[in-house]
N, C-alpha and C positions, 0 to 999 in steps of 0.2 A: 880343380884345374882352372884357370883362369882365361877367361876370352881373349880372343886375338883384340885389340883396341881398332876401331873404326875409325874413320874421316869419312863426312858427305860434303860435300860442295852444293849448296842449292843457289839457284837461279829463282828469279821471283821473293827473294827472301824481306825484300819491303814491301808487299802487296798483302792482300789481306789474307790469304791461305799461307801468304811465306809468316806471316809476323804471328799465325800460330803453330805453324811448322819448324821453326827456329826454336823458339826453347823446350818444344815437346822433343824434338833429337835429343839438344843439348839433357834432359833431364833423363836420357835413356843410358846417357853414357857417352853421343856422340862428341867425335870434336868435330864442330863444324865451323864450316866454310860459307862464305857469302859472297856470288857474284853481283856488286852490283854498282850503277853510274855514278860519277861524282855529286849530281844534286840530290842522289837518292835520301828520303828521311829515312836516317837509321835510327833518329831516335825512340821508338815504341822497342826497340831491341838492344835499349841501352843497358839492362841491367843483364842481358845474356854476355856469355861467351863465343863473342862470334871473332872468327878472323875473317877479312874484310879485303876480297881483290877487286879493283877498280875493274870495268868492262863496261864494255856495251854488246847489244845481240847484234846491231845492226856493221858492230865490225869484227872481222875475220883475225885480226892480229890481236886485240884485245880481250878476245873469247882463248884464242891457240893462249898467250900467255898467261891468263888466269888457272887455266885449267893448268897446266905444265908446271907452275908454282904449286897448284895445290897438292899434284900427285908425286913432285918431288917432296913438299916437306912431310906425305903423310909416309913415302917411305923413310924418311928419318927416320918417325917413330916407330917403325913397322906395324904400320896400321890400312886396312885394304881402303883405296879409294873409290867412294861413292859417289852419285851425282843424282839430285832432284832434279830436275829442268820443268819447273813452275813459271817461268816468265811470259810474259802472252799480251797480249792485244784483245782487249773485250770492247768494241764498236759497236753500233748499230747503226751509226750515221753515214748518210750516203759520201761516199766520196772518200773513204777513208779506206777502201778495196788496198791498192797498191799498202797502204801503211801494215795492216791486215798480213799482207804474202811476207813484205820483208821482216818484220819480228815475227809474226806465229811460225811461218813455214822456213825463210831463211836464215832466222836465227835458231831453229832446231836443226838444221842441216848444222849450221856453223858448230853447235856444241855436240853434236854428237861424231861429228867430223871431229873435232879435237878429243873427244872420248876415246876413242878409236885409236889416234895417234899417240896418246901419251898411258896408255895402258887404263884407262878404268874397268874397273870392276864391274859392277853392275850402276845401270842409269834407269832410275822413276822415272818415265814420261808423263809427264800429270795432263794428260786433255780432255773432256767435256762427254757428258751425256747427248749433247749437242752432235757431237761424231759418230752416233751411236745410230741415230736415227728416230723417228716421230710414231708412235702406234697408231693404227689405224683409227682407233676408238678410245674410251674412257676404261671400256672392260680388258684393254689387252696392256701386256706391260712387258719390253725390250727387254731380251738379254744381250749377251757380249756379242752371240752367233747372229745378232738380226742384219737382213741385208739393208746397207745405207740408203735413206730415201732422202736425206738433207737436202740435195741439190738443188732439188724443186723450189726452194722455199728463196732462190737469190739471196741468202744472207751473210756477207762477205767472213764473219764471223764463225760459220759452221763449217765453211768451204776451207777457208783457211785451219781450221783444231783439225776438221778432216785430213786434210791433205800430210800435215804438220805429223799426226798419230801414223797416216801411210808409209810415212819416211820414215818414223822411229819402229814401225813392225818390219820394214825389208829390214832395218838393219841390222835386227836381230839374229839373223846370223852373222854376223861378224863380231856381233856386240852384247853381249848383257845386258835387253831392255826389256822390263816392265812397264806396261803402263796402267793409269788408272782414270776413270773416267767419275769424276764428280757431277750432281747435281746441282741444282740453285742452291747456294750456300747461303747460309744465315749465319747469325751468333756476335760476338763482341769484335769489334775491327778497329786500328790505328786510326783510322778515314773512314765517311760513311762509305758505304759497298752499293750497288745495287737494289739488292734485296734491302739495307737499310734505308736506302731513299723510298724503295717501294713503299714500306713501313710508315716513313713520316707522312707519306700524300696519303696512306690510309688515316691517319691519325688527323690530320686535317681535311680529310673530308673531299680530297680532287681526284680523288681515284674515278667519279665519273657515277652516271646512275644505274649502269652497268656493268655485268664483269665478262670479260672475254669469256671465248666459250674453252678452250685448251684446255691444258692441264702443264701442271711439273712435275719432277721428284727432287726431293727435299733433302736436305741434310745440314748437322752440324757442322763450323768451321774446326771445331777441336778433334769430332769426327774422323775429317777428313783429311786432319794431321794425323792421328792415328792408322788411319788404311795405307800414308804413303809409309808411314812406317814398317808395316806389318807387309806391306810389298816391296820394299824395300831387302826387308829378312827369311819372308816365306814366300815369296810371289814366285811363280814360273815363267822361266826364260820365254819371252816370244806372246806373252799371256795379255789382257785385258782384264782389268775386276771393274766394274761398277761400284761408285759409291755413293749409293742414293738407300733414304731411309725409308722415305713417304711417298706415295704419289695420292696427289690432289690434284682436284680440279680447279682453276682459278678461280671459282664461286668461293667454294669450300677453301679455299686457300684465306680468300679476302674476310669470309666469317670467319675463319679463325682468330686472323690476326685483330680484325674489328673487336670480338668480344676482349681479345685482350687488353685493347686499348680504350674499350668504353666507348664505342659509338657505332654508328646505325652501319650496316652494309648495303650496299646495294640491292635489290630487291629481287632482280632481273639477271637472270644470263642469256648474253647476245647469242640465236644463232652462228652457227658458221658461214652460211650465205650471207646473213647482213654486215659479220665483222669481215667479210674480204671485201666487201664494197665500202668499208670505211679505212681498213686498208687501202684502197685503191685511191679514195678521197684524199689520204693521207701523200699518197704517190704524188697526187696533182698539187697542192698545197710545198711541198719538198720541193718543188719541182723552180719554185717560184719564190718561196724563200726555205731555205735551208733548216729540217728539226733537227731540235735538240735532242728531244726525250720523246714521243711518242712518233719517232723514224716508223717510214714505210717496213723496214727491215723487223722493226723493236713488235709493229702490229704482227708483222705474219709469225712472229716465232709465236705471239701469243696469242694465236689462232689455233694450233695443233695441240696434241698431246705426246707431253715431253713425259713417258710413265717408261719406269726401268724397274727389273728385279736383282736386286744386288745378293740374290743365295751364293753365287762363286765368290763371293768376297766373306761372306759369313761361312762358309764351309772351309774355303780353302786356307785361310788366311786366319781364321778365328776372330772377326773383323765382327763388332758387338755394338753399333751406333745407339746413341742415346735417343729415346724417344723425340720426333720432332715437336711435338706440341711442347714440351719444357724448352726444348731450342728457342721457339718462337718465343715463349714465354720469358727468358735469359734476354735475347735479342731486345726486347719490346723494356725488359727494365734498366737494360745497357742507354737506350736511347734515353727512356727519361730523366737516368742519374745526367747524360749529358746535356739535359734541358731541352731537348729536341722534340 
């Protein structure tokens, strides 16, 4: 018997979870769909199959007729329409709050508000470990049921995926939404990522002669195109999965990627009392001229522990991520091929 044919429509589909989530659909069978601006580089997705609607999150008529286009031609072919909604705002700089609400939180109202009205099927919410909430300690590690503590931490970044995932769970009754919550992502990207910059200031040695005290949870970019998949197909209405592999500590995080890369790591891991008073340092510094990269916001997330257990995504979902330490290891020879 042969499947009914699919359409997904994803959002975020030039970012660095969209540009390996675009030909992992495509290579499932999807026909996909790409919402995205007119300066967006679509080239890392030049050799996929993508069809391609102009939009922005931050407009309301441009999102209504992206969507309406794509769920009219997928009934052409009579194929059920999907929707990723990957596009997002990652800040940690101060001042960038309001930018923050209108892409994370109102341009998820906007596309799920147009889900709604033009019939989709089911919509991936893709938002953060960050929504999840911070463990108390290094021994303890979040599931999907923990109560949210982000608040605390003012990071206009966790307030905002929070808020963003509250909207896409009410709607859930009216709507077919899944969502999923990835951790710090690593692996191969169009542009460097985060995690890849992290990477190079380890590789040249400005990470600092200390490592925060925190922790993360880890995972592959290919991963975590897999899990929206697999929630996409097997997820439950109204659900959450975590998709986090590893949790480390940022010591243990930083020796990791250190041996990778052939040089020394830090020696030290900062208390918590001392790294909130360098936070705070940080405060006053921002205050007077504006960071870039080690923002008041960027210090306190990496003051806590960001540790999650992803079993509902491995049970439910038969969701199998690849060891992080080969991620890292992938990641670390992505950069040297690129001379980095």
């Amino acid at each position: 018997m042969t499947a009914a044919p699919r359409a997904v429509l994803v959002t975020g589909a030039t970012g660095f979870v969209g540009c390996a989530l675009v030909p992992h659909l495509a290579a499932a069978g999807y026909a996909v769909h790409a919402l995205a601006r007119p300066t967006a580089n679509r080239a890392p997705l030049a050799r996929t199959m993508v069809r391609w609607h102009e939009g922005d999150l931050l407009d309301d008529d441009s999102v209504d007729r992206a969507v309406a286009t794509f769920c009219a031609e997928a009934a052409e072919t009579g194929a059920t329409p999907l929707v990723v909604h990957g596009a997002a705002l990652i800040s940690y700089r101060t001042g960038d709050g309001d930018a923050a609400r209108r892409v994370n939180v109102e341009g998820t109202r906007r596309v799920l508000d147009a889900c709604q009205t033009h019939g989709v099927a089911r919509v991936v919410h893709v938002s953060s470990v960050v929504a999840v909430g911070f463990a108390r300690s290094a021994a303890e590690a979040l599931d999907e049921d923990a109560r949210f503590n982000g608040a605390s931490l003012y990071c206009d970044y966790v307030t905002t995926k929070r808020a963003a995932e509250d909207f896409a769970l009410a709607v859930a009754k009216q709507l077919d939404v899944v969502v999923v919550n990835p951790g710090a992502i690593f692996g191969r990207a169009p542009e460097l990522s985060n995690t890849s910059i992290f990477l190079r200031r380890v590789a040249e040695r400005r990470i600092g002669p200390v490592s925060p005290p925190g922790s993360l949870a880890a995972v592959g970019v290919d991963d975590v195109a897999e899990g929206i998949r697999l929630a996409l197909e097997r997820g439950e209405r109204g659900r959450r999965y975590i998709l986090t592999e590893s949790n480390l500590t940022n010591a243990e995080l930083i020796q990791a990627a250190s041996e990778e890369l052939g040089v020394r790591p830090p020696r030290l891991a900062l208390p918590g009392a001392l790294w909130r008073l360098v936070a705070g340092g940080a405060g006053v510094w921002d205050r007077a001229r504006k960071l870039e990269e080690a923002t008041p916001q960027a210090l306190r997330l990496l003051g806590v522990h960001w540790r999650c257990a992803s079993d509902r995504a491995r049970s439910e979902l038969g969701w199998s991520p690849r060891p992080f330490r080969e991620v890292l290891a992938d990641t670390v020879e992505w950069l040297r091929d690129r001379g980095e």
